[in-house]
C-alpha positions, -999 to 999 in steps of 0.1 A, spaced: -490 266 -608 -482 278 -569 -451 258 -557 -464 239 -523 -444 241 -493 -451 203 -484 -437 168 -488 -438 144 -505 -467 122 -491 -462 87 -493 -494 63 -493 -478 30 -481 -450 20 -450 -451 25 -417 -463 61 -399 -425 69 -389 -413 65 -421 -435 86 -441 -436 115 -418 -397 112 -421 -402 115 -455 -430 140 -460 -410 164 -433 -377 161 -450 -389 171 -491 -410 201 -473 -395 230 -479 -404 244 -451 -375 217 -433 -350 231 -461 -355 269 -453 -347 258 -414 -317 241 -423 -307 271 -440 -312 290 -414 -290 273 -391 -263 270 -421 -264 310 -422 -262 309 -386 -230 283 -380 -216 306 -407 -216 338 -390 -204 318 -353 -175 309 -380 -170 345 -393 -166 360 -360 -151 334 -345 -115 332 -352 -110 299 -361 -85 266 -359 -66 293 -330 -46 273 -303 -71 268 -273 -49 294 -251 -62 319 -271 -97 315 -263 -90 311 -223 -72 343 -227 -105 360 -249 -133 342 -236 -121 327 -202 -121 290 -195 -161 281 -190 -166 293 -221 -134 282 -240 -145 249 -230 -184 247 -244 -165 266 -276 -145 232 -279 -168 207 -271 -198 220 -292 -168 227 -323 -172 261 -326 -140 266 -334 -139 248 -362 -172 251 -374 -168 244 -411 -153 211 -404 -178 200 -376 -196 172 -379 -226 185 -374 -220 214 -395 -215 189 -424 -246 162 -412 -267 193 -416 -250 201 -451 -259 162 -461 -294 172 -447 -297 199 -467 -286 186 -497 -311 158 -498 -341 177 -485 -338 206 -516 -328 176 -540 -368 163 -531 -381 194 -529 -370 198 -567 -379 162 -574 -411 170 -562 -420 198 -581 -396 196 -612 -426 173 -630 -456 199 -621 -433 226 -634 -423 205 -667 -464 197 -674 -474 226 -666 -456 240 -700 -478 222 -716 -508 237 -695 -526 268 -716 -559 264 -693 -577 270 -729 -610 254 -708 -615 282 -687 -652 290 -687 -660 322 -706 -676 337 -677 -650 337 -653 -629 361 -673 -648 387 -664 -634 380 -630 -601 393 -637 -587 425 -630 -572 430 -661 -596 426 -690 -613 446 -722 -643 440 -745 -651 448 -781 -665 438 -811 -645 426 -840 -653 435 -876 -642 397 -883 -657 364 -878 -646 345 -851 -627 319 -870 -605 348 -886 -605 370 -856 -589 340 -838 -565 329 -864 -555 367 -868 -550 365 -827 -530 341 -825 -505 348 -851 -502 377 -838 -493 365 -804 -471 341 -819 -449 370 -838 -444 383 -803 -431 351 -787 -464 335 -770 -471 304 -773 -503 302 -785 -534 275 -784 -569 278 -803 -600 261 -788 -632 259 -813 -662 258 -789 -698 248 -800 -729 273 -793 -763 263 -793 -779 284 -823 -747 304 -830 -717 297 -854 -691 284 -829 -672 305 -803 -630 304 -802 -612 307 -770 -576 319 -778 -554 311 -749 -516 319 -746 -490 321 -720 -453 334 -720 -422 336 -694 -423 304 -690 -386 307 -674 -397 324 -646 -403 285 -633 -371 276 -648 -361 297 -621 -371 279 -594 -354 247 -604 -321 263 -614 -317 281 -581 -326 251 -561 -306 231 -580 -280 257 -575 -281 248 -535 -277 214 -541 -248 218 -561 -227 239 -536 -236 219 -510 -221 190 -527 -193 211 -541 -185 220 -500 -187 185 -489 -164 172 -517 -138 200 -510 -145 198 -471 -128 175 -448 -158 150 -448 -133 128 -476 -104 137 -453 -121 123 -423 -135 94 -433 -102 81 -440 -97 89 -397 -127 69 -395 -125 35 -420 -89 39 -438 -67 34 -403 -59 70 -402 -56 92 -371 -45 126 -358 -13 133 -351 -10 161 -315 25 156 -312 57 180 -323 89 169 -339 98 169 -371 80 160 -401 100 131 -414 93 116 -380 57 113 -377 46 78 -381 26 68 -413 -9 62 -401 -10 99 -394 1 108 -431 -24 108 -464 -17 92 -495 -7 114 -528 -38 101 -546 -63 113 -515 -94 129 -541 -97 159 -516 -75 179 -494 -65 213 -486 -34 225 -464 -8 248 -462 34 241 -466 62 260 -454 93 261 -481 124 285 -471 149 297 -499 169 273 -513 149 241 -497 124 217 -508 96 205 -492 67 181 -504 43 174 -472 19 198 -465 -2 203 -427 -41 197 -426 -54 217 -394 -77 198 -376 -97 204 -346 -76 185 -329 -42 180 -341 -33 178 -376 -29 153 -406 4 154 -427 -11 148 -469 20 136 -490 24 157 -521 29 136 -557 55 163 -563 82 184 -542 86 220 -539 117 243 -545 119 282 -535 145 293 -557 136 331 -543 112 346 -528 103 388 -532 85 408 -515 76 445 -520 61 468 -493 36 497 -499 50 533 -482 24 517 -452 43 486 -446 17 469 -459 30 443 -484 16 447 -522 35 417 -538 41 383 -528 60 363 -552 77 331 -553 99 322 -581 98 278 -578 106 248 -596 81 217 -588 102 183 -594 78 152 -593 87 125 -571 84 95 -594 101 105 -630 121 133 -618 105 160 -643 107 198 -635 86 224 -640 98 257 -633 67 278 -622 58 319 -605 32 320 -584 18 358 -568 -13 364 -547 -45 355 -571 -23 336 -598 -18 303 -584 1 272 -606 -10 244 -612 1 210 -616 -11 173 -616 -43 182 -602 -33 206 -574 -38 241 -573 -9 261 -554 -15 292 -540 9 320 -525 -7 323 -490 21 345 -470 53 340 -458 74 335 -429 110 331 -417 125 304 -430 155 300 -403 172 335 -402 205 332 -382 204 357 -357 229 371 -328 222 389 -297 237 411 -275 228 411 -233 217 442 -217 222 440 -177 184 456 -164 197 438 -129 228 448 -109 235 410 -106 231 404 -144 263 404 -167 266 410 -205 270 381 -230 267 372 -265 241 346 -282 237 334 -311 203 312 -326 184 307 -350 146 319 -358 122 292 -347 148 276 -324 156 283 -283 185 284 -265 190 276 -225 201 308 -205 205 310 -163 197 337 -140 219 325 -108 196 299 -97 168 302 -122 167 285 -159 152 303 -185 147 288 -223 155 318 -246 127 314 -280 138 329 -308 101 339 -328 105 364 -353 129 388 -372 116 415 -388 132 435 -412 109 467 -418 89 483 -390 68 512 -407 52 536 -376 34 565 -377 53 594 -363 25 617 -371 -2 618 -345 3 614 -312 12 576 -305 42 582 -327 72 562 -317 48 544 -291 59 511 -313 23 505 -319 18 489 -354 0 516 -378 -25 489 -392 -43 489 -362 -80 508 -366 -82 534 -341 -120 537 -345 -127 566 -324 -96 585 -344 -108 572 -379 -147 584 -365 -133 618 -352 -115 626 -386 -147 615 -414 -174 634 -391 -183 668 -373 -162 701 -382 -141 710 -411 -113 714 -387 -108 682 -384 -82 673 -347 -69 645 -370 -35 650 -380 -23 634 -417 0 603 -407 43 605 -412 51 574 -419 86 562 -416 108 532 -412 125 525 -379 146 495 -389 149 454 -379 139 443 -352 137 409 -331 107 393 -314 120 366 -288 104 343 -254 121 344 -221 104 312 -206 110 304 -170 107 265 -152 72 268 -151 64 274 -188 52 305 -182 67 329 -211 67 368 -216 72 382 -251 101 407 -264 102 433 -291 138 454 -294 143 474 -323 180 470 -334 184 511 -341 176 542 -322 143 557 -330 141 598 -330 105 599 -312 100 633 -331 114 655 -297 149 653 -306 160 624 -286 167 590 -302 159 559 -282 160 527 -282 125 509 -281 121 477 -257 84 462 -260 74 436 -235 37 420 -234 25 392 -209 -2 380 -230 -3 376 -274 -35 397 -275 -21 423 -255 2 458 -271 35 459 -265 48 483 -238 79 498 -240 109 508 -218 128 539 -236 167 540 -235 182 571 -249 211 568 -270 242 585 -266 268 603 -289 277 573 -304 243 562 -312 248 534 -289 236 522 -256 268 523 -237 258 554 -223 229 543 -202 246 509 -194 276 527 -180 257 553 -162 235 519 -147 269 501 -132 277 533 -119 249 536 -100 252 500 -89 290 509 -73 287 521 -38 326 543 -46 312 558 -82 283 570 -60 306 581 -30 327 605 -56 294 620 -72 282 632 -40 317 647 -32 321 665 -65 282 675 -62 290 689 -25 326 705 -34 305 724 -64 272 732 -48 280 742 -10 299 774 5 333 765 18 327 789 48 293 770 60 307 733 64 276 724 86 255 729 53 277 709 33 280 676 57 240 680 58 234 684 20 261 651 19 237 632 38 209 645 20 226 635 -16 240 607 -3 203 591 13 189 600 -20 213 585 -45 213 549 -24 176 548 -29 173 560 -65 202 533 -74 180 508 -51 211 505 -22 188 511 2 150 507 7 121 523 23 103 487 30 123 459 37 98 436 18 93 456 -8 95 439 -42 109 468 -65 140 490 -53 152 520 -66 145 548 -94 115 576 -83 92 546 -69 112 542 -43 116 584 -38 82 587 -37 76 555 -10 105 577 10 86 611 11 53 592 19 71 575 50 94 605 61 74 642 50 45 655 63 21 658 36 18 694 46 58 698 30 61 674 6 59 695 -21 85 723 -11 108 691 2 103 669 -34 114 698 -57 141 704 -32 153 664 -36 147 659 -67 170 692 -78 197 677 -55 190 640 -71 193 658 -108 228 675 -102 242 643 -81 229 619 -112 246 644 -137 279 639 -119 270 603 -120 267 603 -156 301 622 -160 319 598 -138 309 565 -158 319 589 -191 352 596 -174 355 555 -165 353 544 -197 375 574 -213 350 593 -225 353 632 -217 326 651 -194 291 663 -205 293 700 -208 262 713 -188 240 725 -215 204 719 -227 213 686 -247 234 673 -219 204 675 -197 180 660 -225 200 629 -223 200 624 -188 167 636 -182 157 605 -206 187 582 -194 174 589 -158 141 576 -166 150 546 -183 170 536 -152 139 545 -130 114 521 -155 142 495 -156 133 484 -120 100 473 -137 115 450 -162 103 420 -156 136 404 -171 174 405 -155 182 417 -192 175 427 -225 185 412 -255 199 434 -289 202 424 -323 239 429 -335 239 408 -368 216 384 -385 216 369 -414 178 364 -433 165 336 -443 126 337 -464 105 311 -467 70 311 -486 39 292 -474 18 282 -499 -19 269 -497 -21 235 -516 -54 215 -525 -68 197 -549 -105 204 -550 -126 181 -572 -162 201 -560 -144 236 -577 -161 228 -608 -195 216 -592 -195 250 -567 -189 268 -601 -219 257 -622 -237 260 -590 -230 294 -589 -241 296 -627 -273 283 -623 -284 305 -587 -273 336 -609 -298 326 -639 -323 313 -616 -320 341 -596 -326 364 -625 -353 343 -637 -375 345 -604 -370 383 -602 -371 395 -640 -389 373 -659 -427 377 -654 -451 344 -661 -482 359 -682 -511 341 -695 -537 358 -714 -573 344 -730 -594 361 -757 -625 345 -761 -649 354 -794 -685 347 -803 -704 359 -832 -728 391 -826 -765 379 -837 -787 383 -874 -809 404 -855 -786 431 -845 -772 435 -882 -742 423 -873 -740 389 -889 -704 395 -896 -690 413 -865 -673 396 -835 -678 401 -802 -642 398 -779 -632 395 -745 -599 396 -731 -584 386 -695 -549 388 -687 -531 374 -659 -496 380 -644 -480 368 -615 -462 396 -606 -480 431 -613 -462 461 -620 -465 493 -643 -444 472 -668 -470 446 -668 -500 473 -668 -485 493 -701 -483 452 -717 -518 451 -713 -526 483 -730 -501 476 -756 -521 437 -760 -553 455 -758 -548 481 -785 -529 449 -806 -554 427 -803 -587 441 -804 -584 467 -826 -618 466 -851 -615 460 -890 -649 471 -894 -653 498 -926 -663 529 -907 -686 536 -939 -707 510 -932 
């Protein structure tokens, strides 16, 4: 039996109706449907999905951001459409199997023992012989013998005009192969209902008939109104809660496409502690979350550990550990001036939380976002120290070091941890927000010089760049903040070109020494951003605004011999700079050695980068205090079990369509005539059929062949 890829035809009703019905049991209207499905899928694969809409203007730009969000794409798995064409596809396969699940069943029943003798010498695969048996045993002896080796076996007595009658034995085995087709189908329809069960099709039909609606708001949770929560004893639902240490929760967030739905919870949540274990990477490799549930009506506890891939369970709702967060980690901060207006202060927040800050006339809202605790780099190749995060794939690195040469340019990674850090948002009137990474502790970049790492990014997708600030004896920053104000004082700067001119010019040539004063003097005003080579220009100071001087001032011709003349003068005036501010705050004098001149050589150009901070300071961590808080996938999934059978039967029907062969096989006997001699002997011929050849199948028919016909005749005869 071949399995047709039409519908099912109906005789009566009006034209519309059957073609609707004849186009959607084809298979033909399945397999497209599929195809889409596989489609949508990958769209939802690469894709990221449920991300806020900024994201995609930021990715994709705004034309297509916007067909993204009106055609779903971002969402795809809870699209409408995506599950209308689900529903499709679950009814068309379910008649498709309707269809042919009866032709399949009869056709067990179907041995095609009244095949004509004559077309078996059509076949491909056949053999002749004669028998040393009548026909009547010959067939009997057949068929048992077929029957021993799991056929199943029917015998057909056939008259012959002026001959003892003829037998046609026919047989047929692998029979599962068309078990096959109906498991696997079956298969489809069963995940496809298992996926709308678990989907949000339950979740929002309650939007649609039960009253229910979005909720696009912020806030918190105890304050959103009721017709935007679900009930406990929703059948369907899956979402994601946020517990910190020591709290309770028992309302957990369904993403939708456009907002989200709050599902009440038949029982609360308690973190009583959560641990987490890091891999030398910084990767984690253990989430855990020590918990007790307490259910809301009678109060009982059950006290429960739940790790990545062991989930707890309890009235119905599986609880998975999905990652975690921070879960309110006090933290306080300490200002760094990066603006000769801007003065140090303290602050003090909390993670998740903002706090209102000024900048003379401007008001900016301070975000608190993250605190992190352990910042593995890799200090190995060359982007050590760069603050870049070591799980990023550096495909042409990773290509480079698998391929080509033995001597591979690859270096093997040093992995090390550089300490907390804080993430924070400066956000200004306009909403417009800039994101900041400092590390709390000075980082040795591997030259010998620890610094302090600032990261600023305009955009979430892009890396962090970051200013460097060397840190001093003390293994603090007081160093470059003191060297800064001095730079800032017209009188600090006044004294460093006098002690730079008293050291560096001949007593007996006071013309030189009134020009180099000038020269020092000019020099230090625009490095410390006094004075300006533009009037409108937006950034002042540090070697931007040395370099805009020669380009206004030097003939190209001499700008060379003249910039390493400056910029020598400009070192040794700086370096009494430095000493000065040391001296101001009671510190005693840098001797002039190599390390001295490490430090200001960084110090001088974290000064010069400063004028490109695109903040009036930068903010320290001095103290926090963590707080961890789990989140946890909830959902109670009814379709699990369905999807699971589902997968049970594709698996065996799978292996039934590709391993299990459907054979037939007929042997038809007739007696050899009186006038031959033979009045005993049997003449045989065999056909055998197969709907998949192979040399399996070819070494079967051999084996049959040699079985079957071998002749009982007494060779003595």
């Amino acid at each position: 039996m071949s399995v047709s890829t039409h519908g099912l035809r109906v005789r009566r009703g009006p034209q519309a109706v059957r073609a609707a019905v004849e186009l959607f049991s084809s298979m033909r209207f399945a397999i497209a449907l599929l195809t889409v499905i596989c489609i949508a899928s990958i769209i939802g694969t690469v894709l990221k999905q449920h991300e806020p809409f900024g994201n995609y203007v930021n990715q994709f730009g705004p034309f297509w951001a916007q067909v993204f969000r009106a055609a779903l794409l971002d969402a795809v798995y809870s699209a409408w459409w995506f599950l209308l064409i689900l529903l499709f596809l679950v009814i068309s396969t379910s008649l498709c199997v309707a269809r042919n699940t009866p032709r399949i069943l009869a056709d067990f029943k179907v041995y095609k023992e009244d095949i004509r003798a004559q077309s078996l010498k059509a076949f491909g695969q056949r053999a002749e012989a004669v028998l040393g048996e009548t026909p009547g045993t010959a067939a009997n002896r057949i068929g048992q013998l077929l029957a021993g080796g799991g056929w199943k076996v029917k015998l057909q007595r056939r008259d012959l005009p002026g001959k003892e009658g003829g037998w046609m034995v026919a047989a047929r085995a692998g029979g599962a192969h068309k078990l096959g087709y109906i498991a696997a189908h079956s298969a489809i329809v069963l995940v496809c209902i298992g996926g709308l069960l678990d989907g949000d099709l339950i979740v929002r039909a309650q939007t649609w008939f039960n009253g229910k609606s979005v909720f696009t708001g912020g806030g918190m949770i105890s304050d959103v109104a009721p017709q935007h929560r679900l009930s406990p004893n929703n059948p369907t639902f899956r979402g994601n809660i946020l517990v910190p240490e020591g709290g309770q929760a028992s309302t957990a967030i369904l993403n939708q496409s456009n907002g989200v739905l709050l599902q009440e919870l038949p029982f609360s949540i308690e973190l009583k502690k959560f641990i987490v274990d890091y891999y030398s990477t910084g990767m984690p490799k253990l989430f855990a979350s020590e918990v007790v549930l307490h259910d809301r009506v009678t109060g009982e506890q059950k006290p429960a550990r739940i790790e990545v891939n062991h989930p707890a369970s309890w009235k119905g709702i599986e609880i998975y550990q999905s990652s975690f967060d921070d879960g309110g980690s006090t933290v306080k901060l300490k200002s760094v001036p990066m603006a000769a207006a801007a003065k140090p202060f303290e602050v003090e927040g909390t993670i998740g939380s903002s706090s209102e800050l000024s900048n003379g006339q401007e008001k900016l809202t301070l975000e608190y976002t993250a605190l992190r605790l352990i910042n593995v780099e890799n200090f190995g190749g060359p982007q050590g120290g760069s603050g870049a995060d070591v799980r990023k794939v550096d495909l042409g690195h990773e290509l480079q070091s698998r391929l080509g040469a033995a001597n591979k340019v690859n270096k093997p990674k040093v992995l090390r941890n550089i300490g907390p850090s804080i993430g924070y948002k400066l956000r200004d009137a306009a909403g417009q927000a800039r994101e900041y990474q400092n590390y709390m502790v000075p980082v040795d970049t591997g030259d010998g010089t620890a610094v302090f790492l600032l990261g600023v990014r305009d955009k979430p997708e892009e890396a962090f760049r970051y200013l460097r600030v060397p840190a001093d004896d003390n293994g603090a920053m007081d160093g470059f903040v003191n060297m800064r104000a001095a730079l800032g004082d017209a009188d600090m700067r006044v004294k460093a070109v006098d002690r730079y001119v008293a050291r560096a010019s001949d007593p007996k040539r006071p013309e030189l020494a009134e020009q180099l004063r000038t020269s020092a003097t000019r020099a230090l005003a625009l490095f410390a951003g006094a004075e300006r080579v533009k009037p409108d220009s937006t950034r002042s100071g540090g070697w931007q605004a040395i370099a805009e001087f020669m380009e206004a001032n030097v003939p190209e011709a001499e700008r060379e011999r003249a910039g390493t003349v400056l910029v020598r003068i400009l070192n040794d005036v700086l370096f009494e700079t430095l000493n000065l501010s040391r001296e101001k705050a009671g510190l005693a004098a840098l001797p002039p050695d190599e390390k001295s001149q490490t430090f200001l050589t960084q110090a001088v150009l974290a000064i010069s980068d400063a004028a490109f901070y695109p903040a009036p300071m930068a903010l320290m961590l001095t103290d926090f205090k963590q707080v961890q808080a789990s989140v946890f996938q909830v959902a109670r999934a009814p379709g699990k079990n369905v999807v699971y059978l589902g997968c049970l039967l594709l698996i065996v029907g799978i292996f039934a369509m590709l391993y299990v062969r459907e054979r037939r096989l007929w042997v038809w006997l007739t007696p050899v005539g009186e006038a031959d001699g033979q009045a005993n002997d049997t003449s045989a011929t065999m056909a055998f059929s197969v709907n998949r050849k192979t040399m399996d199948s070819d070494r079967e028919f051999e084996h049959l062949k040699d079985k079957l016909l071998a002749t009982h005749k007494d060779p003595a005869s």
